[in-house]
Backbone as a chain_set.jsonl record, in Angstrom:
{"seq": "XXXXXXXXXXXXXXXXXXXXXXXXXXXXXXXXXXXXXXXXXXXXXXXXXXXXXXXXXXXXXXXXXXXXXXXXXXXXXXXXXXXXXXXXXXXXXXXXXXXXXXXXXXXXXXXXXXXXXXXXXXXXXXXXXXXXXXXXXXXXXXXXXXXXXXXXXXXXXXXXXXXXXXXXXXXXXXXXXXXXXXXXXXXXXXXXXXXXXXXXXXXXXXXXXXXXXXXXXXX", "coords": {"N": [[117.812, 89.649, 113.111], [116.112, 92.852, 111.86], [114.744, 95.311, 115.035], [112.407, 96.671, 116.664], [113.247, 100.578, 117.163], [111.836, 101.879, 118.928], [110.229, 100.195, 121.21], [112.361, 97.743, 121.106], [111.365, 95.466, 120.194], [111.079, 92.517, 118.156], [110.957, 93.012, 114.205], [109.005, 91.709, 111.583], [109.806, 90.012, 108.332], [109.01, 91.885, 106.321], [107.988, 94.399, 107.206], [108.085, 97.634, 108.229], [106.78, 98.628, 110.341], [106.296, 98.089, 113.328], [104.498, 95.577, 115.375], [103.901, 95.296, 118.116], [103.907, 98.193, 118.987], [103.493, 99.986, 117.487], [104.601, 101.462, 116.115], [106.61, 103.018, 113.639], [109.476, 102.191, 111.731], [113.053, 102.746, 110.487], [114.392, 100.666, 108.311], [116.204, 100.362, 106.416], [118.133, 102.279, 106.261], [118.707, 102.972, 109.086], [121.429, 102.244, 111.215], [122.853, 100.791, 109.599], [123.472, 102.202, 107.67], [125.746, 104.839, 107.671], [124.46, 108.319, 108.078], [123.673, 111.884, 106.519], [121.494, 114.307, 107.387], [120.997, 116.324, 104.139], [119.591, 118.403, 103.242], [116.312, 119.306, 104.435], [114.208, 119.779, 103.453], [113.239, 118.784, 100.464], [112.777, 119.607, 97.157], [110.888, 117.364, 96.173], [108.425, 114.908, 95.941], [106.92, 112.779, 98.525], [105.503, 109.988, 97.135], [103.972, 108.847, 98.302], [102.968, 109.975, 100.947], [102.402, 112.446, 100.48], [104.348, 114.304, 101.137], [107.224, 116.579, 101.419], [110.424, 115.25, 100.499], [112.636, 114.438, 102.369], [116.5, 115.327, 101.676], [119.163, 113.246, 101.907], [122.845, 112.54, 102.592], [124.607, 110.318, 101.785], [127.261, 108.289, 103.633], [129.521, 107.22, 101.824], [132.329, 105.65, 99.521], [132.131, 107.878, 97.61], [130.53, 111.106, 97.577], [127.012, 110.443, 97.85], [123.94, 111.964, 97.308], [120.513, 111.293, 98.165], [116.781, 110.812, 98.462], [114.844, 111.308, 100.901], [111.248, 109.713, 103.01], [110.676, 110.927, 105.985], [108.419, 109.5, 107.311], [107.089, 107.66, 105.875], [109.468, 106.523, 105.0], [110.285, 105.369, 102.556], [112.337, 105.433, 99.864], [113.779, 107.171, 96.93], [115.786, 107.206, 94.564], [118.562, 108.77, 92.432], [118.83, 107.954, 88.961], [120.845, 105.196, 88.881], [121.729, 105.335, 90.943], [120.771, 103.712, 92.646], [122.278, 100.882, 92.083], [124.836, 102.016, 92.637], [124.51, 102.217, 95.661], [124.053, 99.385, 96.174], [126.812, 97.804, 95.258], [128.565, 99.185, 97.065], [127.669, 98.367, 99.347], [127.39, 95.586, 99.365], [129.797, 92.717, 99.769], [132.145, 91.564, 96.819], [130.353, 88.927, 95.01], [130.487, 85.698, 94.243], [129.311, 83.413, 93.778], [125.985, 81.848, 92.887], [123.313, 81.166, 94.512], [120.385, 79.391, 94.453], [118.593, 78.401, 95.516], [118.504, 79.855, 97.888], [118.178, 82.498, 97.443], [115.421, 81.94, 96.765], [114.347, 81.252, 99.374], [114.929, 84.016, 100.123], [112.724, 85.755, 98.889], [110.776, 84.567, 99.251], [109.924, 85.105, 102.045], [110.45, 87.749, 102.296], [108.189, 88.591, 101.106], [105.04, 90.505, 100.525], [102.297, 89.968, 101.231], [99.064, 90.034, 100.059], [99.141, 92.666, 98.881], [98.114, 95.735, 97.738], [97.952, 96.475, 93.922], [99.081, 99.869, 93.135], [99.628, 101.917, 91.023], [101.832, 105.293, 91.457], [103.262, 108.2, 91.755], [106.047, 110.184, 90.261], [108.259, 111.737, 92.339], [109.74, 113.749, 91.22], [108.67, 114.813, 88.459], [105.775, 114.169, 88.755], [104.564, 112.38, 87.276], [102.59, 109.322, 86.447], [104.332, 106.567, 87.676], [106.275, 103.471, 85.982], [105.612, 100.174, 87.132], [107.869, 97.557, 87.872], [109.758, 95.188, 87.427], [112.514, 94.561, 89.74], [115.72, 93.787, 87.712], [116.944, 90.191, 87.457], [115.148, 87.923, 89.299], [114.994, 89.168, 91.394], [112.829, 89.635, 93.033], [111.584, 92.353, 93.833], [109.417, 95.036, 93.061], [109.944, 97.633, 91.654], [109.242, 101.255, 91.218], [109.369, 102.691, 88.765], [110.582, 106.571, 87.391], [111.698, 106.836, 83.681], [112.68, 109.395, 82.94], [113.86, 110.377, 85.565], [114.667, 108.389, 87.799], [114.604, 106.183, 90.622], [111.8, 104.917, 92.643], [111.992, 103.286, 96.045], [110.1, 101.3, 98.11], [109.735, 101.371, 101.731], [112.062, 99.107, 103.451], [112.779, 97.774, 100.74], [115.116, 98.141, 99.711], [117.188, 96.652, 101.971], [116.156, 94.223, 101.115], [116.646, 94.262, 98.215], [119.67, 93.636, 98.967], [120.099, 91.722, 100.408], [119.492, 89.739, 98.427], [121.61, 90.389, 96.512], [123.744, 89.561, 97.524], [122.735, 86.617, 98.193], [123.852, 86.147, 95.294], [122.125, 87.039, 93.306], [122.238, 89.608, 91.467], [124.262, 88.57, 89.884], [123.171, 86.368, 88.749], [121.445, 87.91, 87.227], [123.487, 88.956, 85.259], [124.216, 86.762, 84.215], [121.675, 86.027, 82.401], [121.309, 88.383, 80.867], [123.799, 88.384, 79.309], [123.094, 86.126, 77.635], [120.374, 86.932, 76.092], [121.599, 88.737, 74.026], [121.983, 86.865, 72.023], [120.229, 85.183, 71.922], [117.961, 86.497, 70.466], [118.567, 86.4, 67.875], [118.013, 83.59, 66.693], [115.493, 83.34, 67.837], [114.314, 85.249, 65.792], [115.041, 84.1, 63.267], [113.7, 81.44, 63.363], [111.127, 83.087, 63.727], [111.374, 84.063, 60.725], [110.887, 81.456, 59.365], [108.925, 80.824, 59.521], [106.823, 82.377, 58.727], [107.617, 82.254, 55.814], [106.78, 79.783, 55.352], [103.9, 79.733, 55.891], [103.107, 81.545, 53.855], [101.07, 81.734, 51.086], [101.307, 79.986, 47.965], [101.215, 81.11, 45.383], [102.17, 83.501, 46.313], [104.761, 83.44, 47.125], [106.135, 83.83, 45.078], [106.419, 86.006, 44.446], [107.499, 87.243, 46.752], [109.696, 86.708, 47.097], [112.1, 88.274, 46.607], [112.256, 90.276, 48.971], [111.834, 88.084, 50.921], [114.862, 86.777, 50.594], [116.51, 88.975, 51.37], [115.584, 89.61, 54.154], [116.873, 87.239, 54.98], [119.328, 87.018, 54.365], [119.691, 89.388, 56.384], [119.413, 88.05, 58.974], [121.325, 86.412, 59.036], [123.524, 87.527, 59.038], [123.743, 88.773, 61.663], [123.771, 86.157, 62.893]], "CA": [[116.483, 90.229, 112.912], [115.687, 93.926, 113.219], [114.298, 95.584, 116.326], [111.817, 97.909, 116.781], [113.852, 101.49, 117.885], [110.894, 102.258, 120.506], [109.939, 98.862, 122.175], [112.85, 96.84, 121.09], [110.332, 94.226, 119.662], [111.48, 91.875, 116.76], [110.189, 93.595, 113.71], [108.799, 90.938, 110.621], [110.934, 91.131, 107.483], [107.954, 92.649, 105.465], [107.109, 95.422, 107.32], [108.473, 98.523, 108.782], [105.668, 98.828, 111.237], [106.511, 97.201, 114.536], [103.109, 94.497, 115.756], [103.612, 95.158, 119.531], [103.536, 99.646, 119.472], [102.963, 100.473, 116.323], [106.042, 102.558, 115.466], [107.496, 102.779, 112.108], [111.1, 101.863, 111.821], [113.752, 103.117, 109.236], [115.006, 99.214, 108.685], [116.973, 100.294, 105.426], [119.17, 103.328, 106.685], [119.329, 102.69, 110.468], [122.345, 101.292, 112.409], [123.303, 99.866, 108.814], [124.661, 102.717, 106.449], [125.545, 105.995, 107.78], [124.377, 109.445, 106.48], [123.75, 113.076, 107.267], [120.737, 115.046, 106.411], [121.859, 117.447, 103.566], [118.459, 118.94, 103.002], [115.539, 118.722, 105.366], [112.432, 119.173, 102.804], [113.619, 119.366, 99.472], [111.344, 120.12, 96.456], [110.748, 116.264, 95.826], [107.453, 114.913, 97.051], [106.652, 111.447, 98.552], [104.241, 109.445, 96.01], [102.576, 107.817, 99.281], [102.426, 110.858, 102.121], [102.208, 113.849, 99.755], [105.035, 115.789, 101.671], [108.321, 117.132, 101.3], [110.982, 114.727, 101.037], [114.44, 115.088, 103.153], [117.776, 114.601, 101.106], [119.892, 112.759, 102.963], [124.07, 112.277, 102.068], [125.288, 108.757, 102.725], [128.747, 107.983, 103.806], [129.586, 105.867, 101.06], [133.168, 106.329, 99.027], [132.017, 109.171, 97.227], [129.282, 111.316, 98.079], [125.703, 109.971, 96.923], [122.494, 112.314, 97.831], [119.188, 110.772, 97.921], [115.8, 111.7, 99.032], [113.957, 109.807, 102.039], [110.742, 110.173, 103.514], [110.667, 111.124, 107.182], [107.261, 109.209, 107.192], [107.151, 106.083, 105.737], [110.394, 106.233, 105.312], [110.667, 105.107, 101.348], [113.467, 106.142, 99.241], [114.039, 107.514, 95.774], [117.031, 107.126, 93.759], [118.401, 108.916, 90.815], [119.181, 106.948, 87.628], [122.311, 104.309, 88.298], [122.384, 105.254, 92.622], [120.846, 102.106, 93.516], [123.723, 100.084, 91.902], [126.127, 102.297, 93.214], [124.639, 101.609, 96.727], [124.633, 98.066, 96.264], [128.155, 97.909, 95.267], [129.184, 99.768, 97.974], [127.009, 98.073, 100.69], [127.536, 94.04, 99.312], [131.068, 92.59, 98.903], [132.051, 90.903, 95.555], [129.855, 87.837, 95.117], [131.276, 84.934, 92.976], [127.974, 81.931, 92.945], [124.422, 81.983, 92.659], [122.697, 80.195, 95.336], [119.208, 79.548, 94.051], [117.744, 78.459, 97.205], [118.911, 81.216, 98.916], [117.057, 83.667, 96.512], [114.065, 81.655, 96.328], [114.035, 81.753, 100.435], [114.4, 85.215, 100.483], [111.775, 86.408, 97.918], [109.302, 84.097, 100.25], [110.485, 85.954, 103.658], [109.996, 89.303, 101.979], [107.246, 88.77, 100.119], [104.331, 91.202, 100.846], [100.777, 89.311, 100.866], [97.771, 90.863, 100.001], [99.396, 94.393, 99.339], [97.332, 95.876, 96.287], [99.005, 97.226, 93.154], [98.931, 100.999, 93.126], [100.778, 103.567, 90.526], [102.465, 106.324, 92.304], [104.125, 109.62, 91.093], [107.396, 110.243, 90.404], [108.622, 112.331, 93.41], [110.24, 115.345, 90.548], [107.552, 115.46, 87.06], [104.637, 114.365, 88.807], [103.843, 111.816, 86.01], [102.489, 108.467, 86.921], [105.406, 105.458, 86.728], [106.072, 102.395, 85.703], [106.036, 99.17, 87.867], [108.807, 96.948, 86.966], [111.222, 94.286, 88.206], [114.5, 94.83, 89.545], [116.686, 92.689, 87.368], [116.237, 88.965, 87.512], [114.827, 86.984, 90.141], [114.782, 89.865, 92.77], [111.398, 89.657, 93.964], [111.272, 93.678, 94.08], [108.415, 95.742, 92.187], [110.039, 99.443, 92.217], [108.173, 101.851, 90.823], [110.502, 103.581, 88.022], [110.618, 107.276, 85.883], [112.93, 106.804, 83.18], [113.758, 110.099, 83.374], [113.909, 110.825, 86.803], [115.012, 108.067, 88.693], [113.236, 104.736, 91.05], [111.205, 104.981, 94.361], [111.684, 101.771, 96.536], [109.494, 101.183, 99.543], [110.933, 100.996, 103.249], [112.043, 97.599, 102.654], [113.103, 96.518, 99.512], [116.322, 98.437, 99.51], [117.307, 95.485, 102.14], [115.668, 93.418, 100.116], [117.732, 93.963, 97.033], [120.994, 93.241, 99.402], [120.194, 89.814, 100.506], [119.574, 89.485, 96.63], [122.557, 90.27, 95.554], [124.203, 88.096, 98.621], [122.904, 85.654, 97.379], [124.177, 86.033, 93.653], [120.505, 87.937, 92.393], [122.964, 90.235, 90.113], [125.439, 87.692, 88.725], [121.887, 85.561, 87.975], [120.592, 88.963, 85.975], [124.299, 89.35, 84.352], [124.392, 86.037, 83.047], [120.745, 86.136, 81.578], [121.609, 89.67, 79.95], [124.389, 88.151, 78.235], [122.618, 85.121, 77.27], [119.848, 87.633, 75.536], [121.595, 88.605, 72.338], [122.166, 85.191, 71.137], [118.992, 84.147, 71.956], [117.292, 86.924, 69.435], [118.918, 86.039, 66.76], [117.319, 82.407, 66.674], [113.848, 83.721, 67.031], [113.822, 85.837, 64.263], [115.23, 82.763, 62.123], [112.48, 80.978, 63.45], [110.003, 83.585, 62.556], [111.132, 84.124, 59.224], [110.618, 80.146, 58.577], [107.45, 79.893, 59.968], [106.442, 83.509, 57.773], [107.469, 82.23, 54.77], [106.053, 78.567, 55.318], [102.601, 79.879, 56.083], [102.311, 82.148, 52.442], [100.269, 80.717, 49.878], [102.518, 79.672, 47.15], [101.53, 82.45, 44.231], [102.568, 84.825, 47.049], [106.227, 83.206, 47.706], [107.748, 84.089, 43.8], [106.709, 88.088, 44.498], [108.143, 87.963, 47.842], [111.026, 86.072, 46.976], [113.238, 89.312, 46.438], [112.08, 90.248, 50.601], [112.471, 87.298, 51.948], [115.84, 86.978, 50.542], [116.652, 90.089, 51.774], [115.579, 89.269, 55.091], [117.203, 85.856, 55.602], [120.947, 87.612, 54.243], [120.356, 89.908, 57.318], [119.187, 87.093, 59.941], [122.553, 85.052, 58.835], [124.392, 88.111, 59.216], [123.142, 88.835, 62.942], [124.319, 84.932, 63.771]], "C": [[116.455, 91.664, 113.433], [114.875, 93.892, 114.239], [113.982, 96.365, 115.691], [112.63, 99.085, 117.756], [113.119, 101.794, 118.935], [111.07, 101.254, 121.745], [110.756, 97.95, 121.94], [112.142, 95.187, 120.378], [110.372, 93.453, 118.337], [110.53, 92.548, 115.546], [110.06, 92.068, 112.407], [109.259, 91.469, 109.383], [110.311, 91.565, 106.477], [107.272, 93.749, 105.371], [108.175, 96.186, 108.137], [107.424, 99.101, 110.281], [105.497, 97.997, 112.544], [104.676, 96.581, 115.17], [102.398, 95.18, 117.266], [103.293, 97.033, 119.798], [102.899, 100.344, 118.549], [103.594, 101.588, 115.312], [106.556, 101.74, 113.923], [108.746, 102.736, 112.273], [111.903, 102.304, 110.651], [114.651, 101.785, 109.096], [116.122, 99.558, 107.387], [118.226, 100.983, 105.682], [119.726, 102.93, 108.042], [120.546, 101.967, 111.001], [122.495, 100.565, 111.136], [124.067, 100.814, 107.64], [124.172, 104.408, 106.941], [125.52, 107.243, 107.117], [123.889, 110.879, 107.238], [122.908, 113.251, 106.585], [121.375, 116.172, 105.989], [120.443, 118.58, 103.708], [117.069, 119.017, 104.044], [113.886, 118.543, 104.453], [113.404, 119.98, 101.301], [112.155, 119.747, 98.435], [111.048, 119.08, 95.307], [109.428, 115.884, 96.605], [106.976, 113.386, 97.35], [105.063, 110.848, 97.868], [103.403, 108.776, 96.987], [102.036, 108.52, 100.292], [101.967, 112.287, 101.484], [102.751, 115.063, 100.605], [106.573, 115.672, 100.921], [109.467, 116.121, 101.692], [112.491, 114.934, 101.629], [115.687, 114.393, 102.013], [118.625, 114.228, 102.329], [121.239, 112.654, 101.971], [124.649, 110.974, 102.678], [126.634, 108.744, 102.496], [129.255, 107.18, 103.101], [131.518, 106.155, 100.36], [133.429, 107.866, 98.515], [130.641, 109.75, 97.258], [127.693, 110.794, 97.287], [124.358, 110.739, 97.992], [121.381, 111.438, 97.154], [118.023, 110.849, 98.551], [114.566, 110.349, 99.64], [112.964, 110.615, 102.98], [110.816, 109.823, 104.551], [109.135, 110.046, 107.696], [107.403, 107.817, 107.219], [107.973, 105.279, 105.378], [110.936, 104.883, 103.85], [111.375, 105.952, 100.517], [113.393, 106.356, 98.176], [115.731, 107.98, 95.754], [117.177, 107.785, 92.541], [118.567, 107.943, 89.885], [120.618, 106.651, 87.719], [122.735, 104.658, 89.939], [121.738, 104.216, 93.121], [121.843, 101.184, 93.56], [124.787, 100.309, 92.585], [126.021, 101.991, 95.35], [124.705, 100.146, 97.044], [126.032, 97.449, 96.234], [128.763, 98.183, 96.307], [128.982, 98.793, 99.287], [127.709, 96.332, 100.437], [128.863, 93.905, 98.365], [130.929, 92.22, 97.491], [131.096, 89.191, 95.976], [130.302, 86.978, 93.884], [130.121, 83.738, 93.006], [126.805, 82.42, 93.362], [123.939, 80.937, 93.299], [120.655, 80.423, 95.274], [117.976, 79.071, 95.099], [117.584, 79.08, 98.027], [117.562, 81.98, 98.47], [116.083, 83.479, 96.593], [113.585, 81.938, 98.295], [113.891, 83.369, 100.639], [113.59, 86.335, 99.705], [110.523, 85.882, 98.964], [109.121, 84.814, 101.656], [109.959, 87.038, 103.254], [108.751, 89.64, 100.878], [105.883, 88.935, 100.986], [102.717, 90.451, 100.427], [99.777, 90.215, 101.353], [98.111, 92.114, 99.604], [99.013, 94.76, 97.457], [98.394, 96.971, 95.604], [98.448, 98.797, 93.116], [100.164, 101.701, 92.44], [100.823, 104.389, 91.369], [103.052, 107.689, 90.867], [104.876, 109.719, 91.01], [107.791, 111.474, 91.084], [109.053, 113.78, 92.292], [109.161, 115.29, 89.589], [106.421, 115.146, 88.025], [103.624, 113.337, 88.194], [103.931, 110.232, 86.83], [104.023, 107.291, 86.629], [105.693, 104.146, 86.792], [106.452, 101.762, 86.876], [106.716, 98.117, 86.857], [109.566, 95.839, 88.077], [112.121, 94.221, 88.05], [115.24, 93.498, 89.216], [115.848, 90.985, 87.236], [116.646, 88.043, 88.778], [114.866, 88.066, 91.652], [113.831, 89.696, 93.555], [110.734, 91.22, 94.364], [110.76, 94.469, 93.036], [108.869, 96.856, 92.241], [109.235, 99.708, 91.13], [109.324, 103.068, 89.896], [109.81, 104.55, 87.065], [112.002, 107.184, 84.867], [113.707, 107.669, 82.521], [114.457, 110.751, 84.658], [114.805, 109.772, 88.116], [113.686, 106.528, 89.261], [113.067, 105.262, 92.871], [110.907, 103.306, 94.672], [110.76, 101.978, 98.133], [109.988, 100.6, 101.078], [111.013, 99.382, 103.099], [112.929, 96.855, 102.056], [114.88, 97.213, 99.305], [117.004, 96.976, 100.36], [117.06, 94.282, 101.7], [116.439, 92.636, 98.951], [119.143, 93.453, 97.798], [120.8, 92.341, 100.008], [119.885, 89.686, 98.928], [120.397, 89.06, 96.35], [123.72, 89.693, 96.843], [124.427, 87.328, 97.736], [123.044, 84.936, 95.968], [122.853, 86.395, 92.981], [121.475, 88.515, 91.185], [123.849, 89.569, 89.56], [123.989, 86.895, 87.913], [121.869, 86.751, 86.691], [121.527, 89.112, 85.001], [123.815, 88.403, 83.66], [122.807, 86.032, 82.182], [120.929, 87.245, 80.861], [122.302, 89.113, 78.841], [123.955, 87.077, 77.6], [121.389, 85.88, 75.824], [120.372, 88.184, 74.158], [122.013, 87.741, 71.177], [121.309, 84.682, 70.685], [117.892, 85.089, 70.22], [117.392, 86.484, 68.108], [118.196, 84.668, 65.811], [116.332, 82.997, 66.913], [113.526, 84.429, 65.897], [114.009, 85.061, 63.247], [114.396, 82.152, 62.086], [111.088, 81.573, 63.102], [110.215, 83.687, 61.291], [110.323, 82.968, 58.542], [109.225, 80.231, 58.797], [106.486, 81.206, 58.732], [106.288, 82.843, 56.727], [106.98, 80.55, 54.212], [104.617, 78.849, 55.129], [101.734, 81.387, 54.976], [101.991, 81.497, 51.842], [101.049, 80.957, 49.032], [102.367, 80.718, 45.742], [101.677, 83.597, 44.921], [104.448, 84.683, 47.159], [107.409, 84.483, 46.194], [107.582, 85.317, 44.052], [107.201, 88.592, 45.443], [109.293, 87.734, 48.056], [112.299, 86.662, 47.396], [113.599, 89.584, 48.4], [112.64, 89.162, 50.921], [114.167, 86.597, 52.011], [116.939, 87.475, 51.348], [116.964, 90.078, 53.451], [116.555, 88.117, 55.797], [118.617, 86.397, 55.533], [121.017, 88.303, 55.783], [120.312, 89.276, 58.565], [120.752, 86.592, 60.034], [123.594, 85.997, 59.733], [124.661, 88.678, 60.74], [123.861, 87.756, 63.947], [125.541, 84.89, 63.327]], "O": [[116.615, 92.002, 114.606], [114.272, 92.866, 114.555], [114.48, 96.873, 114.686], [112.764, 98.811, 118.949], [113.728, 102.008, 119.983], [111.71, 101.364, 122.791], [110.33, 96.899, 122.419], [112.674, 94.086, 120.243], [109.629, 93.842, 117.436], [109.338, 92.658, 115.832], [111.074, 91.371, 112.353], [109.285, 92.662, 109.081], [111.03, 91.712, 105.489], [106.508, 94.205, 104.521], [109.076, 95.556, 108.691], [107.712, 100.046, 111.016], [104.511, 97.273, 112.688], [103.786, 97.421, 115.305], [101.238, 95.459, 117.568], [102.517, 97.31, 120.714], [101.969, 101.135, 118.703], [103.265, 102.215, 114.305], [106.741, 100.622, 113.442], [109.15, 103.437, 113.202], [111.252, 102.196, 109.612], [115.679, 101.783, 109.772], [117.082, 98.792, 107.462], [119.3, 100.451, 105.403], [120.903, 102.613, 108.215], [120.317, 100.772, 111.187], [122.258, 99.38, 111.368], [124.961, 100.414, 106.894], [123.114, 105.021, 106.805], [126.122, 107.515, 106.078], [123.757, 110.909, 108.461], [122.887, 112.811, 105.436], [122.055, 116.924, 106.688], [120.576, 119.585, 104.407], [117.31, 117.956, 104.62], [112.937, 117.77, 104.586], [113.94, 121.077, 101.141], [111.003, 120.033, 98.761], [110.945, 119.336, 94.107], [109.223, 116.367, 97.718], [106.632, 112.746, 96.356], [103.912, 111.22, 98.097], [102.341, 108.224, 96.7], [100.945, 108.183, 100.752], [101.226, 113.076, 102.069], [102.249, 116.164, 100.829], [106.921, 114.85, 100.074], [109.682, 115.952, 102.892], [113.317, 115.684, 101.109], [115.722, 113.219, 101.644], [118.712, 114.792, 103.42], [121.048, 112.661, 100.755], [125.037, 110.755, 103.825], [127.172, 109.086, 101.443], [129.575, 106.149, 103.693], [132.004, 107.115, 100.957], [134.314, 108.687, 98.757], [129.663, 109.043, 97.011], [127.547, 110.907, 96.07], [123.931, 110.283, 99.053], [121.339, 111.009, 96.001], [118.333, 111.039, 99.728], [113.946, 109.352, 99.268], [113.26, 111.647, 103.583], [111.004, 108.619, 104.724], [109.063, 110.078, 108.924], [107.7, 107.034, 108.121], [107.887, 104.055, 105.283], [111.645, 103.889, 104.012], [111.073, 107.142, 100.429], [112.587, 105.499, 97.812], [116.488, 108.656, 96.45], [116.358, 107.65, 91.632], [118.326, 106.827, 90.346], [121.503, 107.266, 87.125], [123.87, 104.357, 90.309], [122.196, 103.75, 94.164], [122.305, 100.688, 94.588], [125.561, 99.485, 93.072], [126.943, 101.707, 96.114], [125.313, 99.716, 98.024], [126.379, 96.654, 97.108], [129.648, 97.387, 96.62], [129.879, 98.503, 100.079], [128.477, 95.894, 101.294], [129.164, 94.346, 97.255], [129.875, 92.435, 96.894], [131.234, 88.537, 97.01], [130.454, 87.437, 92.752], [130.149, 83.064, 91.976], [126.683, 83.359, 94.149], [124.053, 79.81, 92.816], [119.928, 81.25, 95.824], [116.806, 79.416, 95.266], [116.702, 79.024, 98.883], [116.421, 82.037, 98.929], [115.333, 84.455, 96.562], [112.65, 82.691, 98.565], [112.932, 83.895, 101.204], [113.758, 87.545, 99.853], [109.587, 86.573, 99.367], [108.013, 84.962, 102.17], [108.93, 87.405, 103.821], [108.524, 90.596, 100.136], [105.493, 88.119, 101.821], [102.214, 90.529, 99.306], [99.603, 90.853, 102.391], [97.282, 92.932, 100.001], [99.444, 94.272, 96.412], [99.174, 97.794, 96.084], [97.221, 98.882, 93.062], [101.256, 101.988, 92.932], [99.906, 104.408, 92.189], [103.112, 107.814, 89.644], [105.294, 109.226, 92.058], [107.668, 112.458, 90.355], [108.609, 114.868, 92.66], [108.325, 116.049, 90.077], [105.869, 116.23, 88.217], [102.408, 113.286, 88.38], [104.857, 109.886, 87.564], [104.624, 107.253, 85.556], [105.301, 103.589, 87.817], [107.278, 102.248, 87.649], [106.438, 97.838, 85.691], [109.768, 95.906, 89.29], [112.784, 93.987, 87.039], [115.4, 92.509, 89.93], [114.67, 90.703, 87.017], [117.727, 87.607, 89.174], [114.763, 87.619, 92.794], [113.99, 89.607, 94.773], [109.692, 91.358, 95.005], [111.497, 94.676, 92.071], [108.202, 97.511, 93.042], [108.688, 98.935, 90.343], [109.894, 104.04, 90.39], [108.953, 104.221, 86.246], [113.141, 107.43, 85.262], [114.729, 107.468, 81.865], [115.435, 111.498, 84.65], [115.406, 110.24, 89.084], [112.65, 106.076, 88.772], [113.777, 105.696, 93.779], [110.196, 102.464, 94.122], [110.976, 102.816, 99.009], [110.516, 99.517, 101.327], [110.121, 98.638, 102.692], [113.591, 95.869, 102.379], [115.716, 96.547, 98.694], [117.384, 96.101, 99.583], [117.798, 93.327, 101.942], [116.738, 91.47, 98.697], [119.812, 92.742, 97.048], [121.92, 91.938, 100.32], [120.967, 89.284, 98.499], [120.555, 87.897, 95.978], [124.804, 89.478, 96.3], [125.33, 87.118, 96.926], [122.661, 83.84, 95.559], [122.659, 85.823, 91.909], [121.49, 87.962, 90.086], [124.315, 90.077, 88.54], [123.842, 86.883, 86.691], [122.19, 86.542, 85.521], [121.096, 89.362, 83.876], [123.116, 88.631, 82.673], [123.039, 86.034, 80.973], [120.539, 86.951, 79.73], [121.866, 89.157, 77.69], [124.662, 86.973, 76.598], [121.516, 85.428, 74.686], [119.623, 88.096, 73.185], [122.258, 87.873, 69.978], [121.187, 84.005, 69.664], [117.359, 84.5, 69.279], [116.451, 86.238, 67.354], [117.925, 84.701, 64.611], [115.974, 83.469, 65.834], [112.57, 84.204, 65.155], [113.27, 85.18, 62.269], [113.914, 81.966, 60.969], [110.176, 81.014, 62.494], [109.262, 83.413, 60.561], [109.491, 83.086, 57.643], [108.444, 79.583, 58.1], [105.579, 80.793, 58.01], [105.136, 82.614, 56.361], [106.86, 80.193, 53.04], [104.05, 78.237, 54.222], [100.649, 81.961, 55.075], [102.535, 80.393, 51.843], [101.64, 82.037, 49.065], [103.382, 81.051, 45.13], [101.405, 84.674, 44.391], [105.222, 85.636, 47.248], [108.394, 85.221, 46.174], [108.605, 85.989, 43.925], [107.467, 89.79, 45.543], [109.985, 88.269, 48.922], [113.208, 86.187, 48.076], [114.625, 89.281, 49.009], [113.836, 89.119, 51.207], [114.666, 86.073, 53.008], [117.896, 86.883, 51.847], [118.03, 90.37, 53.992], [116.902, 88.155, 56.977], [119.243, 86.304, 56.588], [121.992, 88.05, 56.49], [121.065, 89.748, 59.416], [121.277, 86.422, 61.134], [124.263, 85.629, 60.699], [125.813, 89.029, 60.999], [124.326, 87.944, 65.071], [126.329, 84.051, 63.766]]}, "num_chains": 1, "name": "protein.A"}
C-alpha cells in the first residue's frame, strides 16, 4: 500500500489525497519509475488546474517525454506512450485472471466522482471520454490528435490491469471482432430482405443479390 510522502499515512487506492494531512501524493511516478524534469512549464496546460504543465523524461529503454502536473499531479500522453509505458513497466503476462481484474476495478473504483469533459492540454478542444481497452475500469479522457490525459491514479491502475491479463483480455476480443461482423451483416441482410413487401423483392432482387455475393465474400 502507498504512503503518504509527508505523514507516512497509508494512502486509499482511489485517491491521491492523503485522509490524515491532506497532502497530495504523486502515487504513479514516485519511488516506482524514475525520471528527470526535462522542461519545467511547458506550453501544455492542465485540463483540471489551468497551469503550465512540467515535461518530465522517464528512464525507460529509450527516452519517452511526457507532461505532468506539479498539482494534481495527472499525466498526459502522446498517441501510443501509454503502451510503451506499460510494456516497459509490466513483465510479459501469459493468463487472464478474471477475478483479479474484477477485484481491482472494485478497489479503484472512484464513487460518486461526477463526469466532467476536460481540454486537451495542446488544441484546447473539448475530448472524448472513453475506455481503455477491455475490462480496464479506466475512463481517460482522449484527443485523437493529440494524445490521452489520465488522472493521478489510473496510470497504476492500468498496471495492475495488465498484471492481471486486462491486455491479453482486450487482444483476444479485438481478434475475435472481425469474424464476428461478418455474421451480423448476414443477419441483417436476412432480416432486410424478409421484412420487404413482396412487389418490392423482384425490383430489388438485382441489390440484394449484389449484396449477399459481397457478405459471402467477407466470410
Amino acid at each position: 500500500m502507498a504512503r503518504c510522502k509527508s505523514c507516512s499515512a497509508p494512502l486509499l487506492a482511489n485517491t491521491n489525497r492523503c485522509y490524515y494531512c491532506g497532502v497530495r501524493n504523486d502515487v504513479d511516478l514516485h519511488a516506482k519509475h524514475d525520471f528527470s524534469v526535462y522542461k519545467q512549464a511547458s506550453d501544455r496546460i492542465c485540463p483540471h488546474c489551468d497551469q503550465a504543465l512540467q515535461t518530465i523524461q522517464l528512464q525507460l529503454d529509450e527516452a519517452l517525454f511526457i507532461e505532468r502536473c506539479t498539482d494534481c499531479f495527472g499525466l498526459f500522453f502522446d498517441l501510443g506512450e501509454v503502451e510503451t509505458l506499460l510494456n516497459h513497466a509490466v513483465n510479459e503476462v501469459h493468463a487472464i485472471n478474471l477475478a483479479h481484474l474484477d477485484n481491482v476495478n472494485i478497489d479503484r473504483y472512484q464513487k460518486k466522482q461526477p463526469v466532467k469533459y476536460i481540454k486537451c492540454p495542446v488544441c484546447r478542444e473539448f475530448m472524448r471520454r472513453t475506455n481503455f481497452a477491455q475490462k480496464s475500469g479506466v475512463i481517460v479522457d482522449s484527443c485523437r490528435a493529440h494524445g490521452l490525459w489520465l488522472d493521478s491514479g489510473e496510470v497504476t491502475h492500468l498496471m495492475e490491469w495488465k498484471k492481471m491479463g486486462g491486455q491479453l483480455l482486450h487482444e483476444r476480443e479485438q481478434r475475435k471482432k472481425p469474424r464476428e461482423r461478418p455474421v451480423e451483416l448476414s443477419r441483417e441482410l436476412d432480416l432486410w430482405q424478409s421484412s420487404m413487401p413482396k412487389q418490392t423483392i423482384g425490383l430489388e432482387s438485382d441489390l440484394l443479390d449484389v449484396l449477399a455475393y459481397v457478405v459471402k465474400k467477407i466470410l
